[in-house]
C-alpha positions as CSV (number, residue, x, y, z in Angstrom):
1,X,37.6,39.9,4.4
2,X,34.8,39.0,7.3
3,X,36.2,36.8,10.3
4,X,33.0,35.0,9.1
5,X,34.7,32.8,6.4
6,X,31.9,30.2,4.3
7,X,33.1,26.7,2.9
8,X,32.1,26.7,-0.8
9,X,30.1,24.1,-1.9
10,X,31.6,20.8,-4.1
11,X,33.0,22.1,-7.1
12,X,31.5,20.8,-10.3
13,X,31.5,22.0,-14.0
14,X,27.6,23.5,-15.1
15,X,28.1,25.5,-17.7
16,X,25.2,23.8,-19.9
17,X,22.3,21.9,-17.9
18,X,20.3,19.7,-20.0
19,X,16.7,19.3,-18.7
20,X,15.5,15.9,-20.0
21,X,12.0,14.8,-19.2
22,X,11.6,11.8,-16.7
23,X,8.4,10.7,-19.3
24,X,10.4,10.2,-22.6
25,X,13.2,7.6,-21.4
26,X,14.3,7.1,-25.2
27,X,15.8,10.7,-24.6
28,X,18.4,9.1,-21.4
29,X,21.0,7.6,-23.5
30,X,21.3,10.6,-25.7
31,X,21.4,13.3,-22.9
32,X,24.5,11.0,-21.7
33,X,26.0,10.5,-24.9
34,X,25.0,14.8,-25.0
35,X,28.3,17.1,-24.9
36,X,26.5,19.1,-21.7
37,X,28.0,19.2,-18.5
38,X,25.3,18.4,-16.0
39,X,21.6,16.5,-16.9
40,X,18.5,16.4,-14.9
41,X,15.9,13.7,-14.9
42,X,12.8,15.6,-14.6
43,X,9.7,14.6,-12.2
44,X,7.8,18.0,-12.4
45,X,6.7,20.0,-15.2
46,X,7.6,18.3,-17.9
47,X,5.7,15.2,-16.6
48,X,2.0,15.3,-17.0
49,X,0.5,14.3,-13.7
50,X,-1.1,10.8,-15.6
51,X,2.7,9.9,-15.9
52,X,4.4,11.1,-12.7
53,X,4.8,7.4,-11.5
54,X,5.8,6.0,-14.1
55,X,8.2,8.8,-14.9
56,X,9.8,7.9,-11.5
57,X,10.1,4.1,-12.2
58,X,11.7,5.3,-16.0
59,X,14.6,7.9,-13.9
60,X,15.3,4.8,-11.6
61,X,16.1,2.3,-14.2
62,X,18.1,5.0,-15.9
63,X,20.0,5.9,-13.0
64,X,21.0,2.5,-12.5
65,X,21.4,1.6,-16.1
66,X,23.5,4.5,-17.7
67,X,26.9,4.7,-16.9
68,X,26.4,8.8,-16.4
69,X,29.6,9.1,-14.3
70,X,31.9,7.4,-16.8
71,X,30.6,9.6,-19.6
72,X,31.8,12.4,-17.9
73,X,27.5,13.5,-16.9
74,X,26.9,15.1,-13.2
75,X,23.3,13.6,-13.0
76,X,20.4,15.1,-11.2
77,X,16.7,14.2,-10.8
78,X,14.4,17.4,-10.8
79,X,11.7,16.2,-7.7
80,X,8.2,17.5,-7.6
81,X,7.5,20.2,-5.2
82,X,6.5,19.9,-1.9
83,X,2.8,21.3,-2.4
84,X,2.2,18.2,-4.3
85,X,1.9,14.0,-2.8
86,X,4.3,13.2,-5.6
87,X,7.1,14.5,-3.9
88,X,8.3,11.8,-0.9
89,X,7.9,9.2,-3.4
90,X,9.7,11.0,-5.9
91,X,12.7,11.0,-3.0
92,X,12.2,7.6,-0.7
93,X,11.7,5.9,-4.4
94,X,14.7,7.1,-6.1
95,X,17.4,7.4,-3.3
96,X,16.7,4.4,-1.6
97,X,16.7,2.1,-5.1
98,X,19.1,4.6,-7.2
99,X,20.8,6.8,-4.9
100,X,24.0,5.2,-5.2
101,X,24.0,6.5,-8.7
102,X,22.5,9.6,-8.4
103,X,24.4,13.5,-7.6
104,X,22.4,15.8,-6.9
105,X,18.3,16.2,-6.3
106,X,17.3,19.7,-7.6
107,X,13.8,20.9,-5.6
108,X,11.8,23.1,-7.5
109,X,10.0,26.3,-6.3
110,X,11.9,26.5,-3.2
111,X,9.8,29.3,-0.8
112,X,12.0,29.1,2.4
113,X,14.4,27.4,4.3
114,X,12.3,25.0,6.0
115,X,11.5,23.4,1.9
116,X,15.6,22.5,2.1
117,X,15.7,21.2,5.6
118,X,13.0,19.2,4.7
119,X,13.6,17.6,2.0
120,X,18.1,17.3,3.7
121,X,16.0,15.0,6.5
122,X,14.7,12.7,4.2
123,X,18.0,12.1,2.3
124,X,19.9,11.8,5.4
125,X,17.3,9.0,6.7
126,X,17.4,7.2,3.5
127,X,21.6,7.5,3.0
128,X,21.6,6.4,6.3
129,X,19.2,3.1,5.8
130,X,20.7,2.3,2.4
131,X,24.5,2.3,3.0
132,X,25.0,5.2,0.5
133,X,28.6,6.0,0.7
134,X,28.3,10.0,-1.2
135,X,26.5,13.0,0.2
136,X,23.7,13.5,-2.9
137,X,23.8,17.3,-3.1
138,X,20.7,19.5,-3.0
139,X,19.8,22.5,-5.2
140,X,17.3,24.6,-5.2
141,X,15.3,26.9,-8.0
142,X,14.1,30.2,-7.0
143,X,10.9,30.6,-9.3
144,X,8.2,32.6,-7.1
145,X,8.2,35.8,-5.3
146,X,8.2,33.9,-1.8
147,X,11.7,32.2,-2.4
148,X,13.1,35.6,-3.9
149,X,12.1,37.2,-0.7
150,X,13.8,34.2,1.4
151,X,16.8,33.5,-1.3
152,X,19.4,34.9,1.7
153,X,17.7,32.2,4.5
154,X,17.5,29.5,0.9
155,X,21.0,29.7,0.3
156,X,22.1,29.3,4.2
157,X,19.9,26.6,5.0
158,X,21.8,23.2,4.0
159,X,25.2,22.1,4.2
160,X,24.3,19.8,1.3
161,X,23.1,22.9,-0.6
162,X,25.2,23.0,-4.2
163,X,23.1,25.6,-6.3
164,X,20.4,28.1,-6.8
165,X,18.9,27.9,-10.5
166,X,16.8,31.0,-11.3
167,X,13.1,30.2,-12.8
168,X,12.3,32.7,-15.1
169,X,8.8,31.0,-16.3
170,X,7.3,30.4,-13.0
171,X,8.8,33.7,-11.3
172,X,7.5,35.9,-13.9
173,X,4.0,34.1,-13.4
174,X,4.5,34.7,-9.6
175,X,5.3,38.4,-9.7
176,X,2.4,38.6,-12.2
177,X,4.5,39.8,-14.9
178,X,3.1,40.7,-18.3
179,X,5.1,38.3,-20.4
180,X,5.0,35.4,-21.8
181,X,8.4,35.1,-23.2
182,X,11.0,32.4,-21.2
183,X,14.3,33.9,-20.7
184,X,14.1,36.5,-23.5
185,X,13.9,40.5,-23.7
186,X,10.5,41.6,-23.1
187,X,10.4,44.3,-25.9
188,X,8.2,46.4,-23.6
189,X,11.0,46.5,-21.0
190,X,13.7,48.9,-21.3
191,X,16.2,46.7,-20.3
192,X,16.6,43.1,-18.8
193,X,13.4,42.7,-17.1
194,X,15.1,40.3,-14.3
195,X,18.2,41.8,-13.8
196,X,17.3,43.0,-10.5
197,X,15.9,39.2,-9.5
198,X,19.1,37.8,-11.0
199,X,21.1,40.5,-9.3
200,X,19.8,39.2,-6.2
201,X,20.2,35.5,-6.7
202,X,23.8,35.9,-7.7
203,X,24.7,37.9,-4.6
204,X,23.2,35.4,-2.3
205,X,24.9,32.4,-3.7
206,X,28.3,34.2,-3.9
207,X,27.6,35.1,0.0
208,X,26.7,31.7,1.0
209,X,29.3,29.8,-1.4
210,X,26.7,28.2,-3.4
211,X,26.9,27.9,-7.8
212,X,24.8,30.1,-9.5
213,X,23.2,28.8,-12.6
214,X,20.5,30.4,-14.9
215,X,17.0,29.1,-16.2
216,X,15.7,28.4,-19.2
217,X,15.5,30.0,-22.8
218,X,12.0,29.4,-24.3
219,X,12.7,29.7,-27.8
220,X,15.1,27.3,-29.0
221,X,15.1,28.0,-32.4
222,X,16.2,31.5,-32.0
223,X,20.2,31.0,-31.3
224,X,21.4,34.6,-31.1
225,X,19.0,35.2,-28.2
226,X,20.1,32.3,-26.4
227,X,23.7,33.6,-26.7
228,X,23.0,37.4,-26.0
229,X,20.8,35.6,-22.5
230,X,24.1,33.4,-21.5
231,X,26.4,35.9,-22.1
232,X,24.5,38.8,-19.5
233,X,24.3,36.6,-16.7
234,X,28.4,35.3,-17.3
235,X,29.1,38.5,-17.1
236,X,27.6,39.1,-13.9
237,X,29.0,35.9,-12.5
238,X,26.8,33.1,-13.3
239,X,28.6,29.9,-14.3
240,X,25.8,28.1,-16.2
241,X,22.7,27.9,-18.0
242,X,19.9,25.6,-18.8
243,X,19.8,23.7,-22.4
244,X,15.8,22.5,-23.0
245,X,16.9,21.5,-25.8
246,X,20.1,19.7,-27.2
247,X,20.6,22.7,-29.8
248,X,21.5,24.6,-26.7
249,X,24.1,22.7,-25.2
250,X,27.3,23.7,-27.2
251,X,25.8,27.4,-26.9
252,X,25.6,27.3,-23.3
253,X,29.0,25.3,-23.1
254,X,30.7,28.3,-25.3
255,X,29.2,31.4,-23.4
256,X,29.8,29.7,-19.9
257,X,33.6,29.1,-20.6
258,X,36.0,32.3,-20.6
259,X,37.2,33.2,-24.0
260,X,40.9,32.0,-24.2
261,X,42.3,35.8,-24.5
262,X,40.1,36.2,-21.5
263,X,42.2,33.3,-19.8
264,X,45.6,34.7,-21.3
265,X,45.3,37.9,-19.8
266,X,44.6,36.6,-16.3
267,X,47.3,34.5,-16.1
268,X,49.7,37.5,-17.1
269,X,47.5,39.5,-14.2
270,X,48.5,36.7,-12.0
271,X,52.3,36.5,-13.0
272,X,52.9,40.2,-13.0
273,X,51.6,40.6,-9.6
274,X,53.5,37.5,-8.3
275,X,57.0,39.6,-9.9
276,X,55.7,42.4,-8.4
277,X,55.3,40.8,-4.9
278,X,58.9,39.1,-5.0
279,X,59.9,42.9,-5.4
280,X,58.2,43.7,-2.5
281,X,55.5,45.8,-4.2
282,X,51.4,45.2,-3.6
283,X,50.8,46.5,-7.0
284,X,51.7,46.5,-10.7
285,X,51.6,48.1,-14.1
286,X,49.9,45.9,-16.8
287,X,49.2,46.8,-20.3
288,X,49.4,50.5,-19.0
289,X,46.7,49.4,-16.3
290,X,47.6,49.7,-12.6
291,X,46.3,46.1,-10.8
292,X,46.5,44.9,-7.4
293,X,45.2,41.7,-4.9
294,X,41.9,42.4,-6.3
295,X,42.8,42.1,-9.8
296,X,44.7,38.7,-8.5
297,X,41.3,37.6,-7.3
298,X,39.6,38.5,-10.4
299,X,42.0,36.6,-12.6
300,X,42.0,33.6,-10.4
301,X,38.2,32.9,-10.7
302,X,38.7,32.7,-14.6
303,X,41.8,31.0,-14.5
304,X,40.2,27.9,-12.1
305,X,37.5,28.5,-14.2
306,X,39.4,27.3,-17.5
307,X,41.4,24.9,-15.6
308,X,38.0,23.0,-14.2
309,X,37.2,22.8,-18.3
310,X,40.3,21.2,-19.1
311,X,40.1,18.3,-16.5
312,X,36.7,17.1,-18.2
């Protein structure tokens, strides 16, 4: 390992992310009634620009309102971006009259550093003013070709920095792709189109101790594409998705946790290297499969993993 060690961020369960528009407030009380993990209020695209302020005022009263912590909901509140005026109300507005309530603020579009930093200064001022006892986490979504290029300098530049969420939509419209599928196989690709992008993403959140957590999946209707989608990036290391729709959510929940055999055989990883260690040996026979520390560290993700599941 480096001398160089990084503090992970706060530990919390994503597996399924339910994005709930901040314009349909008849939709709150089912997201946190919802069996997903983690919900976000949502300021930005889902709001048409006539409704952005009263979108706001409908995310506050919920925040307050909703008992999202007792129902077992991490809560977030997707802000507008910072090209746009909407975006320092979206943050003075909420945290100052529902940031006691509130987890994490998720800034979309993300191009460098400086879009963390800023938007960290504002929070700080306003947890500052207000008495707010909790540090409100930041996360960011790397959806243009800018933040790709800056996703190492992203993921380094906040100490309140939780996540990275890859945007397939908007980065596919910034690296002028020719698609218009969201999250899916572009049948003229031979292969994952944004495996590369994803790749990339991953790396810099594993580096930098941040979660990694995957976009959306356009087509909710179509079930075994939404699986095949959540189940390449948890195999790379991603530990959630997004739901856009509640049909989503036990998908995303089920892909995102490790398959109990999965679990089984890294706790007998774990226990077989622990006899072999009391025997003074660094490695051990399993299954007919030599394992060592790095097999140890390989079982242990999945078996925190499983054991994070069964607290909530």
């Amino acid at each position: 390992m480096s001398f160089r060690q990084v503090i992970p961020a706060r530990t919390r369960l994503q597996r399924s992310e339910l994005a709930v528009p901040g314009s349909n407030p008849e939709m709150f009380e089912k997201a946190a009634n919802s069996a997903a993990d983690f919900v976000f209020l949502d300021c930005e695209d889902a709001v048409a620009p006539e409704g952005k302020e009263q979108a706001r005022k409908n995310i506050i009263e919920a925040l307050n309102d909703i008992d999202w912590r007792g129902k077992g909901k991490t809560v977030s509140v997707r802000i507008n971006g910072l090209d746009t005026h909407y975006m320092y109300r979206d943050v003075v507005d909420i945290v100052e009259q529902a940031g006691h309530k509130l987890d994490t603020i998720l800034i979309p579009k993300a191009g460098t550093a400086a879009d963390i930093y800023t938007v960290d200064c504002l929070v700080t001022q306003i947890e500052t003013a207000m008495g707010i006892k909790h540090r409100i986490g930041l996360e960011a979504l790397i959806e243009t070709a800018l933040g790709m290029a800056n996703v190492e300098a992203i993921a380094q530049s906040s100490q309140r920095l939780e996540a990275l969420h890859f945007g397939v939509a908007d980065y596919a419209a910034s690296c002028r792709a020719r698609t218009v599928v969201i999250g899916g196989l572009n049948p003229d690709y031979p292969g994952d189109q944004w495996h590369g992008s994803l790749q990339r993403m991953l790396v810099a959140c594993r580096a930098y101790g941040l979660r990694a957590i995957d976009g959306p999946f356009g087509d909710f209707k179509d079930a075994d594409g939404f699986i095949a989608a959540a189940k390449r990036v948890a195999a790379m290391g991603f530990e959630g998705k997004w739901a856009i729709h509640p049909a989503q959510i036990e998908l995303a929940n089920q892909v995102m946790s490790p398959p109990p055999q999965q679990v089984e055989h890294a706790k007998r990883v774990l226990a077989a290297l622990d006899e072999a260690e009391q025997a003074g040996q660094g490695a051990a026979a399993l299954d007919g499969k030599m394992i060592d520390a790095a097999s140890a560290r390989m079982a242990e993700n999945i078996v925190k993993q499983a054991e994070l599941i069964d607290k909530n």
